[in-house]
C-alpha positions in Angstrom: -17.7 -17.5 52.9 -15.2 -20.6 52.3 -11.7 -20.1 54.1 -10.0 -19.3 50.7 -12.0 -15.7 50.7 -10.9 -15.2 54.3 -7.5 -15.4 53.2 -7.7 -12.4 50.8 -9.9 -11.0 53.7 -6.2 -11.1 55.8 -4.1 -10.0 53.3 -7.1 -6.5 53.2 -7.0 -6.1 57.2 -3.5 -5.6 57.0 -2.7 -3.2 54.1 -5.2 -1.2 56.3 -3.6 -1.8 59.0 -0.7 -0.8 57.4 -1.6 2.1 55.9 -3.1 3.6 59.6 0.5 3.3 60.7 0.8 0.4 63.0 4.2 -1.5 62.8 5.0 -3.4 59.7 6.5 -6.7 61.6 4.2 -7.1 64.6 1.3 -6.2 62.2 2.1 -9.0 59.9 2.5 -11.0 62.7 -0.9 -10.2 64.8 -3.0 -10.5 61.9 -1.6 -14.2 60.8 -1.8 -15.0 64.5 -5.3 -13.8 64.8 -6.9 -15.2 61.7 -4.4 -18.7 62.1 -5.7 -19.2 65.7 -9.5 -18.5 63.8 -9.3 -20.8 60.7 -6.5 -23.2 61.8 -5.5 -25.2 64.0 -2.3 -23.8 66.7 -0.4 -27.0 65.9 -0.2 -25.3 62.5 2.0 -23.2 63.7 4.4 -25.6 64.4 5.8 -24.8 61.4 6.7 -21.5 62.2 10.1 -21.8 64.2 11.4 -24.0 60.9 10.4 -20.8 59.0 12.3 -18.8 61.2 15.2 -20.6 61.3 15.6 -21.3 58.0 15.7 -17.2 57.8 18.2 -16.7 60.5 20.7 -19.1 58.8 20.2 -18.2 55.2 23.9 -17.3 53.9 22.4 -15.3 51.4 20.5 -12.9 53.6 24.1 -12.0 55.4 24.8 -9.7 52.9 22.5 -7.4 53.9 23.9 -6.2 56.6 27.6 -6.3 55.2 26.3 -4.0 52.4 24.4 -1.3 54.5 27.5 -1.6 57.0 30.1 -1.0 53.6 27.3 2.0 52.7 27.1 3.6 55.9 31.7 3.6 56.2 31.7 5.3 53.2 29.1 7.8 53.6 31.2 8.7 57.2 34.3 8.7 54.2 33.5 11.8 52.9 33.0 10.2 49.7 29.7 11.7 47.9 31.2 15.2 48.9 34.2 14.3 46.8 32.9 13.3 43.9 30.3 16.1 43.8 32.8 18.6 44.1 34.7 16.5 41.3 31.8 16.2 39.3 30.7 19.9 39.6 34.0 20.7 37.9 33.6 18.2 35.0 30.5 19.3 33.8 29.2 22.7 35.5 30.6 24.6 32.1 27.8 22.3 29.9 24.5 23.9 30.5 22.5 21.5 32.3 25.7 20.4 33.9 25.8 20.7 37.3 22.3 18.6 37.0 24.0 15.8 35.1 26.6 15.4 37.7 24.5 15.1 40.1 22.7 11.8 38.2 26.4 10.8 37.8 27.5 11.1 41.3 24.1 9.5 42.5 24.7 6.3 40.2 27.9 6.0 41.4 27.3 6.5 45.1 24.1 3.8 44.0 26.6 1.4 43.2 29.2 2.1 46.3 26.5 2.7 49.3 23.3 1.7 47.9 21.5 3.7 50.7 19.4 6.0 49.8 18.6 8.0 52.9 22.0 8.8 53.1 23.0 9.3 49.7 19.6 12.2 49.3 20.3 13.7 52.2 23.9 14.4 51.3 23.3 15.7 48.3 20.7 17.9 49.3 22.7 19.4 51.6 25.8 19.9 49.8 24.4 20.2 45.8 20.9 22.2 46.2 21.7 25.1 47.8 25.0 25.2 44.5 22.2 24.8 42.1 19.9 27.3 43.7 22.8 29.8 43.5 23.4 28.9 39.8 19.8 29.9 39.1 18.2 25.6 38.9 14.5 25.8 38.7 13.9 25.0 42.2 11.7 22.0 40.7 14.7 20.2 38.4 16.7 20.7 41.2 15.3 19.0 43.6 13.2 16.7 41.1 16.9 15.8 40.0 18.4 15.1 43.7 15.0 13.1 44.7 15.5 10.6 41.6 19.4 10.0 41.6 19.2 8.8 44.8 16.8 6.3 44.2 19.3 4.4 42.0 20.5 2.5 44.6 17.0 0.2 44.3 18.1 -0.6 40.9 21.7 -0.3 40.5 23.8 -3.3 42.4 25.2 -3.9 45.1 21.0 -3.2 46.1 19.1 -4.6 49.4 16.3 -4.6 47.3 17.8 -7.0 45.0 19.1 -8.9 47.7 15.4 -9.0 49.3 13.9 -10.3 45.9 16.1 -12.9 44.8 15.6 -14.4 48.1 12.1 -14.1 48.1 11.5 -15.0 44.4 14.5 -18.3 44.6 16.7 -16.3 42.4 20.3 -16.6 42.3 21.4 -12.9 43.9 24.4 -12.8 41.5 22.3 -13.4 38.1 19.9 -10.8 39.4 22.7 -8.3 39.8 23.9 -9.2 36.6 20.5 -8.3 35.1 19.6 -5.1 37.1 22.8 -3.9 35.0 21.3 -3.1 31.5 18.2 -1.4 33.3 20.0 0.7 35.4 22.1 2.3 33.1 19.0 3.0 30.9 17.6 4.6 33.7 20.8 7.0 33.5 21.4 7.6 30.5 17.1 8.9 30.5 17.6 10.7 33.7 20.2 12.7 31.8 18.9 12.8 28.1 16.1 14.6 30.2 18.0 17.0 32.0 20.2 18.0 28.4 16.8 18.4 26.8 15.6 20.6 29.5 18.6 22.8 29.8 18.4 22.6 25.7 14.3 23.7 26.0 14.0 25.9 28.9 17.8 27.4 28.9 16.9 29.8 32.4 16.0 26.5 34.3 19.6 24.6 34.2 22.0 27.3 33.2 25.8 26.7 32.5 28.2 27.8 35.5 30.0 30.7 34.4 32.3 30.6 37.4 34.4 28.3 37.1 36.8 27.1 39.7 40.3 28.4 39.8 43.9 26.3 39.3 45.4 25.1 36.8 43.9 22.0 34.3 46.5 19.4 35.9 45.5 19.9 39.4 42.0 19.8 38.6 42.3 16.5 36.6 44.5 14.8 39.9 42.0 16.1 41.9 39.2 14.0 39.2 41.6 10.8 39.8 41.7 10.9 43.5 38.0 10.8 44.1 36.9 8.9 41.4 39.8 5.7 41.3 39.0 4.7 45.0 35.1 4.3 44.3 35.8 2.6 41.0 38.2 0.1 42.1 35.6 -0.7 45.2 32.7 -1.0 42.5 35.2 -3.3 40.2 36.0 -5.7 43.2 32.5 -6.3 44.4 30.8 -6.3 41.5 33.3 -7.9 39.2 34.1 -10.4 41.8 30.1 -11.5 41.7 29.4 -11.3 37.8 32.5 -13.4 37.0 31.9 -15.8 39.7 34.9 -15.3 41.9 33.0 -14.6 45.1 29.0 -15.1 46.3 27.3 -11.6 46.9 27.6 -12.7 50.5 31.6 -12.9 50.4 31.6 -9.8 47.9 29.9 -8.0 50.5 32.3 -8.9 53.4 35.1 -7.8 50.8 33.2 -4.6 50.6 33.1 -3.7 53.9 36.5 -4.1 53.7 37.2 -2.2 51.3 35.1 0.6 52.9 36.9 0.6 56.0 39.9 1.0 53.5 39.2 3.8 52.0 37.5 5.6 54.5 41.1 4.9 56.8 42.7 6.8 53.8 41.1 9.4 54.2 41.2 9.3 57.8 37.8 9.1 58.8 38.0 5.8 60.1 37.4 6.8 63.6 35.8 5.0 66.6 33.0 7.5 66.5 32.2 6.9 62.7 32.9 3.0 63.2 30.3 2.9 66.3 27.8 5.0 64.2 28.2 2.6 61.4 27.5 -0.3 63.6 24.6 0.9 65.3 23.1 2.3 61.9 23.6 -0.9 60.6 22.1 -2.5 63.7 19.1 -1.0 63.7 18.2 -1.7 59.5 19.3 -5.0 59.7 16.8 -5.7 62.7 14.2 -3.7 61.4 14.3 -5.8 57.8 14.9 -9.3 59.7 11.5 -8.6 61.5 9.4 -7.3 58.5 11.1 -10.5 57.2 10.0 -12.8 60.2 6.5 -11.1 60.3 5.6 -11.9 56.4 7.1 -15.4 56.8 4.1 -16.3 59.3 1.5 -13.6 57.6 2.7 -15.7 54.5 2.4 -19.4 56.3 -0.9 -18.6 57.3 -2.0 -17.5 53.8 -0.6 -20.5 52.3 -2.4 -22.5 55.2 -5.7 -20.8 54.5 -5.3 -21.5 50.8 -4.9 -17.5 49.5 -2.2 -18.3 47.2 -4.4 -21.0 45.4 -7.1 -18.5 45.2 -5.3 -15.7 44.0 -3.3 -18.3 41.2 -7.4 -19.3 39.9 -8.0 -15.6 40.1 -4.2 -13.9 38.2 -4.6 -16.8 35.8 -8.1 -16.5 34.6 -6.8 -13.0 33.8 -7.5 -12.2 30.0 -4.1 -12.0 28.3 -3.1 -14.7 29.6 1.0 -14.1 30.9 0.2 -10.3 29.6 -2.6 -9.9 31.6 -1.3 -11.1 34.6 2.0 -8.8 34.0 0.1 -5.7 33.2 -2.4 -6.2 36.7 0.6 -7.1 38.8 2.9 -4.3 37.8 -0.3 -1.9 38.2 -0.7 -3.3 41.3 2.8 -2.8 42.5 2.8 1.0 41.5 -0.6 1.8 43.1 0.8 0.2 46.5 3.8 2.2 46.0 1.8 5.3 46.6 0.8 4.0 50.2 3.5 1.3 51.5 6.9 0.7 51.8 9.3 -1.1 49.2 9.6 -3.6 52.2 6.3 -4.4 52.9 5.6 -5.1 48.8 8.5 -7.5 48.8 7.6 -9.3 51.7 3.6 -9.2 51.7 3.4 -8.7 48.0 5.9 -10.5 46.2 5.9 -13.9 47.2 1.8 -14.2 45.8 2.6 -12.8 42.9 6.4 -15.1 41.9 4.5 -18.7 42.2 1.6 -17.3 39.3 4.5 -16.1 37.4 6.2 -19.4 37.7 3.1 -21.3 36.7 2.5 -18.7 33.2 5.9 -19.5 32.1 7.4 -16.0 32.8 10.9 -15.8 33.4 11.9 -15.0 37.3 14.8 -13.1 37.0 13.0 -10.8 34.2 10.2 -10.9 37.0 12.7 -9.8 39.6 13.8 -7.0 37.7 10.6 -5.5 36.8 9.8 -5.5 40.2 12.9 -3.7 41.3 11.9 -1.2 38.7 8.8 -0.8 39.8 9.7 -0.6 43.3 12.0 2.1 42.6 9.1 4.4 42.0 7.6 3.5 45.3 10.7 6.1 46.9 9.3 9.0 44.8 5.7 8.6 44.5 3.7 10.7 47.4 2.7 10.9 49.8 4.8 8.4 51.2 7.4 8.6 49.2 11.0 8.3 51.1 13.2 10.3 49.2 10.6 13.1 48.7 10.7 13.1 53.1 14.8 13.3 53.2 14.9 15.8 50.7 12.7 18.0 52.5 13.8 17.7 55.5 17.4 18.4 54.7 16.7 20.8 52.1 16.6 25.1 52.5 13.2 26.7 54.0 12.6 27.7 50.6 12.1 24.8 48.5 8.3 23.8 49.2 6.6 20.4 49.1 4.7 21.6 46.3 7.9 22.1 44.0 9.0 18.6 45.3 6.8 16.8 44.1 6.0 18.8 40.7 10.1 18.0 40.2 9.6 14.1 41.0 7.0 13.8 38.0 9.2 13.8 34.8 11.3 11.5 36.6 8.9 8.8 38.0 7.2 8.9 34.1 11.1 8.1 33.2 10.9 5.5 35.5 7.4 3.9 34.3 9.0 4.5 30.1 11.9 2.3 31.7 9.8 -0.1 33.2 7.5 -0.2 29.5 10.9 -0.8 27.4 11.5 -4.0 29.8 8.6 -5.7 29.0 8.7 -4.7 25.5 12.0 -5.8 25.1 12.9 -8.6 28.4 16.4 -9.1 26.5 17.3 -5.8 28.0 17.7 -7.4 31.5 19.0 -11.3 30.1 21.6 -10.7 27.8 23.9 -9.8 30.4 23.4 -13.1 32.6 23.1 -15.0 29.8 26.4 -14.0 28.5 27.8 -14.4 31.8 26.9 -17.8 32.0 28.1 -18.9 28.7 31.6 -16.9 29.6 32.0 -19.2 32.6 30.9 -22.5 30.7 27.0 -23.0 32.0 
């Protein structure tokens, strides 16, 4: 067998590897050790500590931790509870309502913390057990919870995004620019579902009869207060990145910031929340910096061995030509989404599949976001999906796994109708940047 096969022969040992549950970074990093020291020489590995370098200094990558740090302050802020409450009052009186708010409150937590641990468990402790009282099929309840707070993989400021235009060599900003258009699709179907639902089934998302006390004025300050400070954050990260004021590295200190602002407001800013937000922030950012050293020597060795050759022969001799290759590699993405990790695709996955992209002709940053989309189902797809383990574990005994996952189903088939209008229509995801760019003069 010539060294090209043994190369694909790699990249098989350690999905399974993987998948039996060893460690994503020292797994990466055994197996390219193993089969390197096998099929190539050690001087190859020379190499390596540029690699790792290069990593440790890229400007870019610093906004990862800045975000999750600015995700993690507001989360201690008191924040999502806030704007549940506010949204609760806004729209519990619609039938359906309390469901849409909670798709409202999850896009805008998606596009203030981006974490989606935190933002599902929060609002599974604070909004299922009010939309079990209000008589929510248990289902849509937690079908709706599970998929809102996914949006932070789509919607910017997103480590995901982050992750792939790093990976991929596109510009961070455009690819925020792009995820724009797609992520308010994805809203605006979460909640034409819910509507039609309530509309269909009226006993499954009932209106709220009970409506809160006080008079309309109070209510409407009390809609101000706790939705102004999250806008204004969102307008100065993400406006200071689309209109090219700041790099999402610099828009991500100035959220942080800004997090640490608000959450002093409100007086949360304690030492307790601010060591918790360190330490949280810590440990992800080390954890994602090793995955990310791991696939740069699983992916050095790859190279070395000649798999990304190989796999190039084999994605473009595809029948469909660019079509082919974007219907296999999408597939491909999904089905791996059942069994791994969003961060094992983009680091194990990704960087074979962006060079054959390149060499069909297709457009990167329309690449990029049809992976993020794709990736997004990866969180809600079992058994390992992420959101579908927070939920449960922070939701009442008597919400089963079983109604979990039959909840999670409308939404990831939203999810994959989203991801079919994007290739059907790729304009979706480029207007925006292209507009951009010929705002500021490119």
């Amino acid at each position: 067998m010539e060294i090209e096969a043994w190369a694909l022969v790699m990249f098989g040992v350690a999905v399974a590897l993987l998948l039996l549950g060893f460690p994503v970074a020292f797994t990466l990093g055994a197996v390219s050790m193993f089969f390197g020291a096998v099929f190539l020489e050690w001087e190859f590995f020379d190499l390596l500590p540029l690699r790792i370098w290069g990593i440790m200094t890229n400007f870019t990558l610093l906004a990862v931790p800045l975000f999750v740090f600015m995700g993690v302050i507001l989360e201690k802020s008191g924040l999502a509870e806030e704007l549940l409450e506010t949204m609760g009052r806004l729209f519990g009186r619609v039938r359906g309502g309390l469901a849409v708010s909670i798709v409202v409150v999850g896009a805008m937590l998606a596009a203030t913390t981006g974490v989606v641990g935190a933002t599902v468990v929060t609002m599974s402790v604070i909004a299922l057990p009010a939309l079990l009282k209000h008589r929510y099929h248990p289902s849509l309840a937690a079908g709706t919870i599970a998929a809102s707070g996914t949006l932070g993989q789509i919607i910017p400021p997103s480590i995901v995004l982050i992750l792939l235009g790093d990976v991929m060599g596109v510009p961070v900003g455009s690819l925020f620019i792009a995820a724009v258009g797609p992520g308010l699709l994805l809203i605006g179907l979460f909640i034409a579902y819910i509507l039609l639902v309530a509309w269909w089934r009226p006993a499954a998302a009932p209106a709220v009869r009970d409506g809160p006390k006080g008079e309309e004025g109070v209510e409407w300050s009390r809609v101000l207060s706790s939705l102004l400070p999250p806008l204004l954050l969102m307008v100065a990260v993400l406006g200071s990145i689309f209109f090219g004021i700041a790099s999402p590295t610099e828009s991500a200190a100035l959220g942080a910031l800004g997090a640490m602002a608000l959450a002093g407001l409100r007086r949360r800013l304690t030492l307790v929340h601010l060591q918790e937000a360190m330490r949280q922030t810590t440990r992800l950012t080390s954890m994602v910096f090793l995955i990310l050293i791991g696939a740069t020597a699983f992916g050095l060795v790859f190279r070395g061995m000649g798999g990304d050759m190989l796999v190039e022969d084999l994605m473009t001799a595809l029948p469909g030509g660019e079509w082919g290759f974007l219907a296999v590699s999408m597939l491909l993405i999904f089905v791996l989404g059942f069994f791994l990790d969003f961060l094992e695709i983009c680091f194990i996955v990704v960087p074979i599949l962006a060079p054959v992209a390149d060499y069909l002709g297709i457009d990167l940053l329309w690449f990029a976001v049809l992976i993020a989309v794709n990736l997004q189902t990866s969180f809600l797809t079992p058994p390992f999906g992420f959101s579908l383990f927070y939920l449960k574990a922070a939701a009442p005994p008597e919400i089963r796994i079983q109604q979990i996952y039959r909840g999670i189903v409308p939404f990831v088939l939203i999810q994959l109708c989203t991801l079919a209008v994007l290739v059907a229509w790729p304009q979706l995801a480029l207007w925006l940047p292209e507009w951009m760019d010929r705002l500021q003069g490119f």
